[in-house]
Each structure stands twice: as C-alpha cells, then as structure tokens.
gemmi code that builds the backbone of each chain (N, CA, C; Angstrom):
import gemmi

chains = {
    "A": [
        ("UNK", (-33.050, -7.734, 9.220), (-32.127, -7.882, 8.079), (-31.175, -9.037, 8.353)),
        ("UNK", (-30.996, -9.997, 7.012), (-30.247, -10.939, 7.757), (-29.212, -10.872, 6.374)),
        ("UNK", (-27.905, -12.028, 6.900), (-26.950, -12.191, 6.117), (-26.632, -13.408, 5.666)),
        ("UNK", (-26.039, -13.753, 4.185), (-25.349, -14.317, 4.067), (-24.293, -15.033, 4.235)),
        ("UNK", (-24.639, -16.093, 4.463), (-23.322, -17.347, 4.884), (-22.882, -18.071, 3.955)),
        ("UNK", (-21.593, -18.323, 4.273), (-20.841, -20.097, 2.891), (-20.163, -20.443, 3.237)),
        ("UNK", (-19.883, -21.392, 2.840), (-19.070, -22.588, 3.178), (-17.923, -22.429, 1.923)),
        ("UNK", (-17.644, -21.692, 1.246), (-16.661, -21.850, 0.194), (-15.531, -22.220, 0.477)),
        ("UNK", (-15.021, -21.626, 1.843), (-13.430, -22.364, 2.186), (-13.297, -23.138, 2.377)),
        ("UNK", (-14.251, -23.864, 3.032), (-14.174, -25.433, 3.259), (-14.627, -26.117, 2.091)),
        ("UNK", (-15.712, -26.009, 1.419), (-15.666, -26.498, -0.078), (-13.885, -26.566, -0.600)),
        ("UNK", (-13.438, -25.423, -0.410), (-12.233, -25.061, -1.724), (-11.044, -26.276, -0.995)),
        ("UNK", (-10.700, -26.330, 0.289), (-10.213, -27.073, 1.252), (-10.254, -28.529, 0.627)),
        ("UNK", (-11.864, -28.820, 0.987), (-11.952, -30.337, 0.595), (-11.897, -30.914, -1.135)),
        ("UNK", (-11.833, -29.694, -2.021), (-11.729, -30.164, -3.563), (-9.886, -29.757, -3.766)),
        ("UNK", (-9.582, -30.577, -3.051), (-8.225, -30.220, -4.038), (-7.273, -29.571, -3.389)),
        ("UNK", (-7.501, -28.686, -2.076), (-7.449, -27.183, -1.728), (-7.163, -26.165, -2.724)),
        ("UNK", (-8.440, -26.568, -3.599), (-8.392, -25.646, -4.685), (-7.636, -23.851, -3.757)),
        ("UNK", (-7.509, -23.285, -4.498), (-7.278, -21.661, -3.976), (-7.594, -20.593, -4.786)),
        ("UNK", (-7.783, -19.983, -4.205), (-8.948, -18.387, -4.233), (-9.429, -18.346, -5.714)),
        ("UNK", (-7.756, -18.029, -5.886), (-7.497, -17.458, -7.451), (-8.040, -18.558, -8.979)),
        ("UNK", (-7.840, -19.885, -8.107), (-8.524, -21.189, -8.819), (-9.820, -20.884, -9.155)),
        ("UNK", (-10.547, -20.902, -8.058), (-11.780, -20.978, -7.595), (-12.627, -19.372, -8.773)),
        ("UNK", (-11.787, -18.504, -8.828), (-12.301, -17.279, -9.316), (-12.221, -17.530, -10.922)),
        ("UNK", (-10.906, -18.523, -11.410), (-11.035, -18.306, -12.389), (-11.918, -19.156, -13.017)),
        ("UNK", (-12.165, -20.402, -12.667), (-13.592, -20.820, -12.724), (-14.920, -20.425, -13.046)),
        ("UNK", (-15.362, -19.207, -11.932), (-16.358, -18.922, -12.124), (-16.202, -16.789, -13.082)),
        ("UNK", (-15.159, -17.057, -13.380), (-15.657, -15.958, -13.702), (-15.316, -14.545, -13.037)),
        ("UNK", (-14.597, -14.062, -11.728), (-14.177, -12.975, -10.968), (-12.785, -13.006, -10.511)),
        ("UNK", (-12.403, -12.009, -9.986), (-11.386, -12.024, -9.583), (-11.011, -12.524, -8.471)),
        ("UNK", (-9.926, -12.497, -7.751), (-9.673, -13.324, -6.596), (-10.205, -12.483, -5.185)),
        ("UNK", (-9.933, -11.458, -5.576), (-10.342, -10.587, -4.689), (-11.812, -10.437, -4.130)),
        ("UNK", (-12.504, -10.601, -5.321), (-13.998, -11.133, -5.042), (-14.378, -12.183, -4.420)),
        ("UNK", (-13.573, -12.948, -4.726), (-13.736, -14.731, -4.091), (-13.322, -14.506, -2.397)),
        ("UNK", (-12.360, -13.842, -2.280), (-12.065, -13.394, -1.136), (-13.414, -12.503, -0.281)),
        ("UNK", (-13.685, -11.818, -0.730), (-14.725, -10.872, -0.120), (-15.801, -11.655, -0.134)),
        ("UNK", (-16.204, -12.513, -1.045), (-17.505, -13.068, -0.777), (-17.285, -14.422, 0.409)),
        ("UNK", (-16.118, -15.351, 0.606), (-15.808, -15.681, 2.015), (-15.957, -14.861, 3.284)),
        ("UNK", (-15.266, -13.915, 2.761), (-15.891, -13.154, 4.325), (-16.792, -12.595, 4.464)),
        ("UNK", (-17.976, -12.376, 3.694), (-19.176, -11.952, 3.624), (-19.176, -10.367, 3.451)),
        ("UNK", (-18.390, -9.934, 3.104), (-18.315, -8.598, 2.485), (-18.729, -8.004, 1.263)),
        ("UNK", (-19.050, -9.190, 0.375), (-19.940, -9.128, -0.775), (-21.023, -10.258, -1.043)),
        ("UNK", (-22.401, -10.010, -1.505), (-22.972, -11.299, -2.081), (-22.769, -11.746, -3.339)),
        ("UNK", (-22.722, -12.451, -3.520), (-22.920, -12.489, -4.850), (-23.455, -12.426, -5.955)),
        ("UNK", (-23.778, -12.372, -7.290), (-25.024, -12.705, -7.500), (-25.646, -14.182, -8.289)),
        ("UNK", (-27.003, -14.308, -8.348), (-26.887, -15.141, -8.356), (-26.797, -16.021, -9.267)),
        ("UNK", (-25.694, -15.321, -10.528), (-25.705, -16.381, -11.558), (-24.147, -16.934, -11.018)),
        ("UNK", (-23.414, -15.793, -10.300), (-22.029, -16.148, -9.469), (-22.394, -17.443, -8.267)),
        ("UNK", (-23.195, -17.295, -7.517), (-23.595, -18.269, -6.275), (-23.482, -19.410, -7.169)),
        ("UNK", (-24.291, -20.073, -8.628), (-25.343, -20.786, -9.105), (-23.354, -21.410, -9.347)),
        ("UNK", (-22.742, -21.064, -10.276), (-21.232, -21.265, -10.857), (-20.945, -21.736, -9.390)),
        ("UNK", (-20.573, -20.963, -8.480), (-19.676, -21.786, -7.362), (-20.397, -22.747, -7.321)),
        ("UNK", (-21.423, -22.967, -6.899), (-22.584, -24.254, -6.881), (-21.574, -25.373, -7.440)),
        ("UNK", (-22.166, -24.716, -8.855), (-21.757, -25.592, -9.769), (-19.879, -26.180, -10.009)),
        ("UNK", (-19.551, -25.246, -9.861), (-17.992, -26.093, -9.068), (-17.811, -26.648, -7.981)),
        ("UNK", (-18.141, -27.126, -6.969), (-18.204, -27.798, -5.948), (-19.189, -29.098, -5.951)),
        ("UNK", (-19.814, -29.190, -6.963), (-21.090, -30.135, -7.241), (-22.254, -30.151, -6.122)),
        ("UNK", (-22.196, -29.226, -5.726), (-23.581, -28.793, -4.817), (-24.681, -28.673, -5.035)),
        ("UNK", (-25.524, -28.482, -4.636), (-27.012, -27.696, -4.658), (-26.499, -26.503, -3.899)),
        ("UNK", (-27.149, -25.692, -4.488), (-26.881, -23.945, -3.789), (-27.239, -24.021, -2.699)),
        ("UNK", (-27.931, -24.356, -1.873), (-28.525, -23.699, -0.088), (-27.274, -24.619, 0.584)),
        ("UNK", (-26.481, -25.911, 0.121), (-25.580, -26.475, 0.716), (-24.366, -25.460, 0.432)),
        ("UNK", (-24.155, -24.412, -0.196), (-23.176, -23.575, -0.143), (-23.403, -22.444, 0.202)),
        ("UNK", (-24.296, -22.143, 0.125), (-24.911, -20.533, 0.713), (-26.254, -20.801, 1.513)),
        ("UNK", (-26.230, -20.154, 2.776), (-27.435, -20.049, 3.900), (-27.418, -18.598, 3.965)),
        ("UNK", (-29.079, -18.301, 4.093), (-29.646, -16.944, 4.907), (-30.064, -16.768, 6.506)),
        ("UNK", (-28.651, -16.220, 7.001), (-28.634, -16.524, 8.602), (-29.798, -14.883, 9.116)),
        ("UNK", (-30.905, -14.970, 9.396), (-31.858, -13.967, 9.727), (-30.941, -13.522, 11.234)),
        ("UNK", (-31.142, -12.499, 11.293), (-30.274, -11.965, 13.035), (-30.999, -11.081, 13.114)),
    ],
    "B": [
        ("UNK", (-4.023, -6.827, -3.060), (-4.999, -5.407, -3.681), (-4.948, -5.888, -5.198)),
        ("UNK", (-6.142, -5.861, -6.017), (-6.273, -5.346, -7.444), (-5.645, -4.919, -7.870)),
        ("UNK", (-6.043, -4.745, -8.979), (-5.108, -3.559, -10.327), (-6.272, -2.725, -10.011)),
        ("UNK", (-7.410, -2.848, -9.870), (-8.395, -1.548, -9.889), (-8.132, -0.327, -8.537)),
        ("UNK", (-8.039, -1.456, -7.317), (-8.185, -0.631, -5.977), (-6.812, 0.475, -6.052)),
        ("UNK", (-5.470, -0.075, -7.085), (-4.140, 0.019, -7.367), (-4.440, 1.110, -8.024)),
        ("UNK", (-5.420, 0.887, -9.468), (-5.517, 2.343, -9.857), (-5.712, 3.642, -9.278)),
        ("UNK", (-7.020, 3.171, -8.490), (-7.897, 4.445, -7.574), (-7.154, 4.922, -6.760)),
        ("UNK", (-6.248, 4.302, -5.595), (-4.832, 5.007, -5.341), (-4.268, 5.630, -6.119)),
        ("UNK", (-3.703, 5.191, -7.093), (-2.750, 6.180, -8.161), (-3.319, 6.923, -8.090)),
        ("UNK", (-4.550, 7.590, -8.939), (-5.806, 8.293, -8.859), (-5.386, 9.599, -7.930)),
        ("UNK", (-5.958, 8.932, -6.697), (-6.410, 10.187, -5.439), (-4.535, 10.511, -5.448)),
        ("UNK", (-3.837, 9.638, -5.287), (-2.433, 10.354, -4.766), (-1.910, 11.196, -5.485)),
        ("UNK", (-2.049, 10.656, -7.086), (-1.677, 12.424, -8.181), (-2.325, 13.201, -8.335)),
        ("UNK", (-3.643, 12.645, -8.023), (-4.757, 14.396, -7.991), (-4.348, 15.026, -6.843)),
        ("UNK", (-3.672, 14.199, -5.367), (-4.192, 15.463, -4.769), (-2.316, 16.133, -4.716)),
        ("UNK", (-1.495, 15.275, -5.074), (0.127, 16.035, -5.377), (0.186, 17.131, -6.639)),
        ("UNK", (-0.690, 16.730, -7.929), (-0.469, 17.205, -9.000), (-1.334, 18.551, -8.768)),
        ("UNK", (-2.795, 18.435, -8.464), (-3.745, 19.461, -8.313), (-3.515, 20.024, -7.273)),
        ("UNK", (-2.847, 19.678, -5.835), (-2.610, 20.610, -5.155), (-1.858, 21.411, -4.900)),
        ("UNK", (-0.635, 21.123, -5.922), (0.308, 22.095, -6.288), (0.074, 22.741, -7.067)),
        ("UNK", (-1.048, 22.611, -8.165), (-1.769, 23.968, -8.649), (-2.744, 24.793, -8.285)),
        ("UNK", (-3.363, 24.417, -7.436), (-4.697, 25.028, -6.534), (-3.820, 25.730, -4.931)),
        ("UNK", (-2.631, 25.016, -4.879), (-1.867, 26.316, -3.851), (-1.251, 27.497, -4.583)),
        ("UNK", (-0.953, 27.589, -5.975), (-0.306, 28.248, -7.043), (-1.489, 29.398, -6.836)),
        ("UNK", (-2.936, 28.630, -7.382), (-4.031, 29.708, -7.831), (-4.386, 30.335, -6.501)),
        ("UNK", (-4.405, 29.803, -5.309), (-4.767, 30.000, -3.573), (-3.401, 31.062, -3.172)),
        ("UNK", (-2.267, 31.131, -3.689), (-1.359, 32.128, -4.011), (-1.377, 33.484, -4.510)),
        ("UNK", (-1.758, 32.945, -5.804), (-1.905, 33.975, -6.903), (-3.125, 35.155, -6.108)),
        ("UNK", (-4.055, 34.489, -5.691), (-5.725, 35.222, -5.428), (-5.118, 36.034, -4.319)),
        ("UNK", (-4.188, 35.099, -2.984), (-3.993, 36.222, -1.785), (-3.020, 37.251, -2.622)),
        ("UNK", (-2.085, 37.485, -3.502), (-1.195, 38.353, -3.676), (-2.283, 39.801, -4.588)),
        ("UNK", (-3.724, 38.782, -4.844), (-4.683, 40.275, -5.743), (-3.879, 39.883, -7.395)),
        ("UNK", (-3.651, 39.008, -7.407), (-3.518, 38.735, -8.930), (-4.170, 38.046, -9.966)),
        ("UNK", (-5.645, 38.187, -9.205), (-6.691, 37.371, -10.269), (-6.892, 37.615, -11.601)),
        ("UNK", (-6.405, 39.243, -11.622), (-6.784, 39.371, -12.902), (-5.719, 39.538, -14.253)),
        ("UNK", (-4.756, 39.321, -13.191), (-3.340, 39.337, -14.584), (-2.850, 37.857, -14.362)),
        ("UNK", (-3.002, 36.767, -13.596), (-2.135, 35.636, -13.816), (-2.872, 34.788, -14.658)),
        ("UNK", (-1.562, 34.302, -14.882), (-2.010, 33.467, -16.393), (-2.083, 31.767, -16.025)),
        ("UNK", (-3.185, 31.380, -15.298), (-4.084, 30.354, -14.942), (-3.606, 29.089, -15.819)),
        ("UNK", (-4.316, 29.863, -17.460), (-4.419, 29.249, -18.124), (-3.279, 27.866, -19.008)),
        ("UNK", (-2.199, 28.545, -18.940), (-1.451, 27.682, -19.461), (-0.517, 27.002, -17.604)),
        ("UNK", (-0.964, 27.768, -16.274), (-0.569, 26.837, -15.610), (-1.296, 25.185, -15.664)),
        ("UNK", (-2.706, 25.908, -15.939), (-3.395, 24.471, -15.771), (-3.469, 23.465, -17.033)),
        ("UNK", (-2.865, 23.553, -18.235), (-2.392, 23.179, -19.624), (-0.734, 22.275, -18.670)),
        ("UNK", (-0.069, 22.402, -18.166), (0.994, 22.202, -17.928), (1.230, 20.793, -16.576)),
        ("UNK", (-0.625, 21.569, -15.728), (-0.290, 20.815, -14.545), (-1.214, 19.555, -15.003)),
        ("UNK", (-2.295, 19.498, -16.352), (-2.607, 18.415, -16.649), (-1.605, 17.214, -17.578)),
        ("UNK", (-1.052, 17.719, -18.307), (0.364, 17.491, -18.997), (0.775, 16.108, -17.859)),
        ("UNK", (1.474, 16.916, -16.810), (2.123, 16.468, -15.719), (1.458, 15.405, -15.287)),
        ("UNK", (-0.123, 15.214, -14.780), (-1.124, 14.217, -14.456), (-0.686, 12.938, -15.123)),
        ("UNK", (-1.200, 13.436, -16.519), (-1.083, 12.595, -17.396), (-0.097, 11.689, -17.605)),
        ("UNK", (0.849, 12.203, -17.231), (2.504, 11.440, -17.448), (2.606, 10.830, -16.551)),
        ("UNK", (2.237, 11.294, -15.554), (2.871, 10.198, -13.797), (1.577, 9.606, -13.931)),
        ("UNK", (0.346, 9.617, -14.313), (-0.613, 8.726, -13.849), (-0.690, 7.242, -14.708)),
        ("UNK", (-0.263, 7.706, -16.441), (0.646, 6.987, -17.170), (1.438, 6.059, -16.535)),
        ("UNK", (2.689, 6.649, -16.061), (3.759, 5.882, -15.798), (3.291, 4.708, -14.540)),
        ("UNK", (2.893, 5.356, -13.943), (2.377, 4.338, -12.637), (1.424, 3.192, -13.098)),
        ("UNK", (0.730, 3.615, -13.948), (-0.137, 2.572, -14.382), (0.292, 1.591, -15.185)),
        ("UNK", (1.210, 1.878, -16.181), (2.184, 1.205, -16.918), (3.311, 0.545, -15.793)),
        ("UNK", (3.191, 0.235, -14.577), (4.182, 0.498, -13.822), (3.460, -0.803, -13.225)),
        ("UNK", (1.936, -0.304, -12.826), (1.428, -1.511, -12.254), (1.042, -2.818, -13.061)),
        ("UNK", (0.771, -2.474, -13.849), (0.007, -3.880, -14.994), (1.526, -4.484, -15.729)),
        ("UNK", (2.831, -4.025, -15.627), (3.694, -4.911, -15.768), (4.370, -5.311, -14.412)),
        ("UNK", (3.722, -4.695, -13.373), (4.068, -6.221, -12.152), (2.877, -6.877, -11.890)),
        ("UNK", (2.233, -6.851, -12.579), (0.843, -8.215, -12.441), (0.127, -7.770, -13.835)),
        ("UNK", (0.868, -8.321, -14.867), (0.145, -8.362, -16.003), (-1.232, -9.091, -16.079)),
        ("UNK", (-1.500, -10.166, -15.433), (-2.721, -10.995, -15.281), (-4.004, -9.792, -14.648)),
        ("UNK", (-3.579, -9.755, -13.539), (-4.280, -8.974, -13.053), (-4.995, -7.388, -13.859)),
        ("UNK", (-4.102, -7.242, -14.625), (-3.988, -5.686, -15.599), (-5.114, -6.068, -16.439)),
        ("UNK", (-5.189, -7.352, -17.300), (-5.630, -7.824, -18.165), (-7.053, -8.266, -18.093)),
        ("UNK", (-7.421, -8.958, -16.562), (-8.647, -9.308, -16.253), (-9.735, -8.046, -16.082)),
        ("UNK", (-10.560, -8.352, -17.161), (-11.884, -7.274, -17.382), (-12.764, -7.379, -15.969)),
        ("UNK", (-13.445, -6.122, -15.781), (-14.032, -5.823, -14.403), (-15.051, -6.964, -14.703)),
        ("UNK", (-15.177, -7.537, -12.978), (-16.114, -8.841, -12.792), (-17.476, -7.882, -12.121)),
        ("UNK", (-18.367, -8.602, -11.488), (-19.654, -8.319, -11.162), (-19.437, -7.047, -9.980)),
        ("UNK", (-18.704, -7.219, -8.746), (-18.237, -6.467, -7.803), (-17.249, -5.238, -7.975)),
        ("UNK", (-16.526, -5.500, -9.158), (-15.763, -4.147, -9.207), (-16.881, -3.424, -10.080)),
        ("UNK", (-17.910, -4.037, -11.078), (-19.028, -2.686, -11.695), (-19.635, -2.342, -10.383)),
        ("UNK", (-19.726, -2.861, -9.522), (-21.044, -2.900, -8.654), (-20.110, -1.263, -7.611)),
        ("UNK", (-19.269, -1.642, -7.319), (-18.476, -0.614, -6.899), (-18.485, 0.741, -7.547)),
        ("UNK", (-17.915, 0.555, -8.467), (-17.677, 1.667, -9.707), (-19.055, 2.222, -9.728)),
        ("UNK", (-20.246, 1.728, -9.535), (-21.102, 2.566, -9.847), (-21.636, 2.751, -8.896)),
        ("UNK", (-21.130, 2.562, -7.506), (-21.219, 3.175, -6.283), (-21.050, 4.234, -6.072)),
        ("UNK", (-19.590, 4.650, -6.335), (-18.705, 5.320, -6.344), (-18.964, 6.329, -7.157)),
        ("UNK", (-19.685, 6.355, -8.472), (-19.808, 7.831, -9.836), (-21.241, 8.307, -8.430)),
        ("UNK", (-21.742, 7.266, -7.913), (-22.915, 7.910, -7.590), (-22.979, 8.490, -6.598)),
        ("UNK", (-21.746, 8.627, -5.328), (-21.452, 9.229, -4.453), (-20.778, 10.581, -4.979)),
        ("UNK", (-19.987, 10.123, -6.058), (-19.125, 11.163, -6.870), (-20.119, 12.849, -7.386)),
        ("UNK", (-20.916, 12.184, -7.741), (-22.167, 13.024, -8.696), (-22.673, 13.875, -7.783)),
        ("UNK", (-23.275, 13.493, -6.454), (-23.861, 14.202, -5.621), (-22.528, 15.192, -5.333)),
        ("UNK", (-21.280, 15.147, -4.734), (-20.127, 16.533, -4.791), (-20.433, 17.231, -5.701)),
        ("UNK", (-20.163, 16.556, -7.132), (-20.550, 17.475, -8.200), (-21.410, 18.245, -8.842)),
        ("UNK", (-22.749, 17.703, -8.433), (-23.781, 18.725, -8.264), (-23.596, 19.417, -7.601)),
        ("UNK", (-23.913, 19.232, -6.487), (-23.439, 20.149, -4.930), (-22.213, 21.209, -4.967)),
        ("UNK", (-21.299, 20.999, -6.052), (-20.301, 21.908, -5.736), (-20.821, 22.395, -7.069)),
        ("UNK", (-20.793, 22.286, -8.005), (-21.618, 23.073, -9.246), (-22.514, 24.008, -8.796)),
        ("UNK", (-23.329, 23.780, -7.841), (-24.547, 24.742, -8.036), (-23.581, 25.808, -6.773)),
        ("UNK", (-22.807, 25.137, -6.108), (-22.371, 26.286, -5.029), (-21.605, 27.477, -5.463)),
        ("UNK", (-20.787, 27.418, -7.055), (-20.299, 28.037, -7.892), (-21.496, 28.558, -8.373)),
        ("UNK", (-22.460, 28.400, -8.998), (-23.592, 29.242, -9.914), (-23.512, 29.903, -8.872)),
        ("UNK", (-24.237, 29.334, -7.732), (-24.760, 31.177, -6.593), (-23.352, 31.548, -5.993)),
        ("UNK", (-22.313, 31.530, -6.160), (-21.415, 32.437, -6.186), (-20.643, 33.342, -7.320)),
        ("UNK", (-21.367, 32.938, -8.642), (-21.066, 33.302, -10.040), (-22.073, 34.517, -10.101)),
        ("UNK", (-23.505, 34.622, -8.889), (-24.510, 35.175, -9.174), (-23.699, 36.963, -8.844)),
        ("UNK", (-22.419, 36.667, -8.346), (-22.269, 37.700, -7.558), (-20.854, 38.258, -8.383)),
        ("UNK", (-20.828, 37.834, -9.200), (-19.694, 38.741, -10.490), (-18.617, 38.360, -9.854)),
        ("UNK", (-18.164, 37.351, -9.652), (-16.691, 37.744, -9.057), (-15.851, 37.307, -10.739)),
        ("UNK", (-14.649, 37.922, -10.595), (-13.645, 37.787, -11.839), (-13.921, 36.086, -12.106)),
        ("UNK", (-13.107, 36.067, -13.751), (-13.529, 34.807, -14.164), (-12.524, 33.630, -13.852)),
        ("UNK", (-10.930, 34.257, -13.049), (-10.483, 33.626, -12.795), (-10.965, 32.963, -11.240)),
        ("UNK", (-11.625, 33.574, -10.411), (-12.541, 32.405, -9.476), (-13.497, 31.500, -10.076)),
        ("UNK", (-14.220, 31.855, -10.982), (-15.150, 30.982, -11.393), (-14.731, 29.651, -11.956)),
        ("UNK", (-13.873, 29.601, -12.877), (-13.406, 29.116, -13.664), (-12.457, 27.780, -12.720)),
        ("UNK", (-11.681, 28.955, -12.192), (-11.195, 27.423, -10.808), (-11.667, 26.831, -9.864)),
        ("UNK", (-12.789, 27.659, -9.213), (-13.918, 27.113, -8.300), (-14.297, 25.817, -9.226)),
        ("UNK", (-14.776, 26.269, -10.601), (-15.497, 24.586, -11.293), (-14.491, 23.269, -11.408)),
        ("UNK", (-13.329, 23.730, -11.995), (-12.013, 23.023, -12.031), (-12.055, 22.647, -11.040)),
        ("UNK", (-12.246, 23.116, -9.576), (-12.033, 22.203, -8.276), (-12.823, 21.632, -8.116)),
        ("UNK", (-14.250, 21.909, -8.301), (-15.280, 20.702, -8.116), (-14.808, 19.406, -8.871)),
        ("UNK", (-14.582, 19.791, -9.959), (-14.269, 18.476, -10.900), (-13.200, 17.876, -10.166)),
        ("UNK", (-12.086, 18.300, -9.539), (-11.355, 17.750, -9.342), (-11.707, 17.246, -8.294)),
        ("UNK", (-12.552, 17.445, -7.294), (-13.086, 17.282, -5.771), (-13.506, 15.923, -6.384)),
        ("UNK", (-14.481, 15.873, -6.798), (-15.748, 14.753, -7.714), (-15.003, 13.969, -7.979)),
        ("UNK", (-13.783, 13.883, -8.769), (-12.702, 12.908, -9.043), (-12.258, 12.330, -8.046)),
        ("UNK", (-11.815, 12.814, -6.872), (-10.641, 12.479, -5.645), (-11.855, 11.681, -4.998)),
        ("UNK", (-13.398, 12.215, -5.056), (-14.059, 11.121, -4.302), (-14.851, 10.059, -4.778)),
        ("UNK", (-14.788, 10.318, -6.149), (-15.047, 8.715, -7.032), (-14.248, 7.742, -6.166)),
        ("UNK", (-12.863, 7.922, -6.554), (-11.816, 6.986, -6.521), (-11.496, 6.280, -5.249)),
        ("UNK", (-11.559, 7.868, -3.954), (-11.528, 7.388, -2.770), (-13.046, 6.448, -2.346)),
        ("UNK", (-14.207, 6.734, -2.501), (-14.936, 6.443, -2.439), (-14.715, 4.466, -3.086)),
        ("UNK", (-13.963, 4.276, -4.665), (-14.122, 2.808, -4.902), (-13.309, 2.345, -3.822)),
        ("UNK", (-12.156, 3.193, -3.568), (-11.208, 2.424, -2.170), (-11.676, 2.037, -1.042)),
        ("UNK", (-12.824, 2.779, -0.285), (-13.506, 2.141, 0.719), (-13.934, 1.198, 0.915)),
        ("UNK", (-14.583, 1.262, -0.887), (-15.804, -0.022, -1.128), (-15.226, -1.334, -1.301)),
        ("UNK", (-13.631, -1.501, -1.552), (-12.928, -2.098, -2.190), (-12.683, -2.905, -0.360)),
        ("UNK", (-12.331, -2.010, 0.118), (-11.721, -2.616, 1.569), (-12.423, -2.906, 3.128)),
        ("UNK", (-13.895, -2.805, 2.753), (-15.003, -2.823, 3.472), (-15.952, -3.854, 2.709)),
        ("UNK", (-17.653, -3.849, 3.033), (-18.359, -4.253, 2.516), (-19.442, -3.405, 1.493)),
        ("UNK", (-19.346, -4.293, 0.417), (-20.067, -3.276, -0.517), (-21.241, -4.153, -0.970)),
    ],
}
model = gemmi.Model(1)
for chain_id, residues in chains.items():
    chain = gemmi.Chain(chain_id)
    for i, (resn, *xyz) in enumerate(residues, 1):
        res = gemmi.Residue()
        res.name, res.seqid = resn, gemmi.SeqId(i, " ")
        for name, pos in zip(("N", "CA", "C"), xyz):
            atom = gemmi.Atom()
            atom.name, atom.element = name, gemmi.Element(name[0])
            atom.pos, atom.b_iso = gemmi.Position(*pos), 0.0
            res.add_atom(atom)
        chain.add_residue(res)
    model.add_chain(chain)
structure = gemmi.Structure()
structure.add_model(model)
structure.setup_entities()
C-alpha cells in the first residue's frame, strides 16, 4: 500500500505565498482540507488534485506523486 | 477547527450534559422501583426542550464568530467524513436496537423499553459526532 505525496506548500510558497485559505478558496474546499491534504491526511479527489493542478500551472504528477512503501 | 468539527463538539458535549442528566434521573427513578409510576414522559419533553436551546445557542454562538466559515457548504472531505461517521453510527444502532428487542422478549415494564431505545438513539448520536471528530483530527 502506498501513499500520497505533494508539493502544495512549496507550490503555495513560490506563487505569491499564496495561503491555505487562498489556495482553498480557489479550488473549491475549505482550509482545513487544504491543510489535511498537505499533510497527507486526506487525498483528494481527483477533480480537487486536477484544480490545484490547475492553480499552480502544473501538470498533476509535478504536484502529486505515488510514494509505494 | 471548522464550524463542522465545532458543531460535532457542541453535539457530544450537550448530549452527554443534557441526556445524562436525564438518564441519571431515569437510572434513579428504576433503583428507587419507580418504573411504573414516574412520569418519564414529560421529563424527556423538557430535557429535549433544553437540548434544543443550548445546542441553538452555541451554534448561533459559533457561526457569528466565523460567519465565513458558518456559511461555507460541506466540501468533498467533510461529506466523505459525515458518511463515515452515520456508518459507524448505524452499526451502535442496530446493535443496540436488536439488544432491546431480546430484552423486550422478556416483558419488562414499558418504561425500560422505551428508554433502553431512547438511549440507543442517543448512544448512535454521541458516536456519529464523536466518530466525525476523530475523522476530522486524524486521517480519513
């Protein structure tokens, strides 16, 4: 079973230092979510992943990795 | 914390102040042998009353110190929770439902029956809520 990784803080850091609550209202959740999905306590899904994507001007696997352990 | 995780606190803390000052009332009443003359009925008319008002006030209490927060409709993770949570909830409530039928099998007065179910419900409630709080402060 493996987990989910991101880079969102450092994304949010280097745009602006956008913050949490920015970043959530953007895509759509609360801050609290944005929070939990940094620390990997939630995934997201993936029309949520596809939006952060898409705010950071990424391609998705450059913001989210599947770390196998 | 949320306005949601904020609620589910409110939640468990007046169910278990409000209901457990009526379920020590009825846990009273039963040791004194007064199952069959106390009048249950309008205690528990009185102690929902009471719920209602403080669970009210608190909530009205929280969404005007973070009106934003009050206002924002549940995102993907708080449904995902919430329906964690009815589904941990459900299994008590079966489980304590049927533990009342086979103790209903055995005639006891209707004032056990009647509050035995009332407590499941209320059990089922206290672990919805506690149950979204876990999910809320862990990984879900």
């Amino acid at each position: 079973m493996g987990t989910i990784r991101n880079e969102i803080r450092r994304l949010r850091f280097e745009h602006g230092e956008m913050t949490q609550q920015q970043l959530a209202e953007k895509i759509g959740v609360t801050r609290q979510t944005v929070n939990a999905i940094e620390l990997g306590k939630y995934s997201p899904s993936l029309e949520a992943a596809f939006r952060i994507a898409d705010v950071f001007g990424r391609p998705l696997e450059s913001v989210f990795r599947y770390a196998k352990e | 914390m949320s306005f949601r995780e904020k609620s589910a606190w409110i939640t468990v803390l007046s169910y278990l102040a409000v209901y457990g000052f009526y379920f020590r009332r009825i846990a009273q009443a039963a040791a004194a042998g007064q199952a069959g003359t106390f009048h249950y009925g309008s205690l528990l008319v009185v102690t929902v009353i009471v719920l209602v008002v403080v669970q009210i006030a608190l909530l009205v209490a929280i969404a005007i110190a973070g009106p934003r927060d009050a206002q924002t409709p549940r995102d993907e993770r708080e449904r995902l929770i919430e329906l964690k949570a009815v589904r941990i909830a459900f299994v008590v409530l079966s489980c304590s439902v049927l533990t009342v039928c086979w103790l209903a099998a055995f005639n006891p007065p209707g004032f056990y029956t009647v509050n035995a179910l009332f407590f499941a419900l209320v059990l089922s409630e206290i672990v919805r809520n506690a149950s979204q709080i876990t999910y809320y402060r862990s990984r879900v």
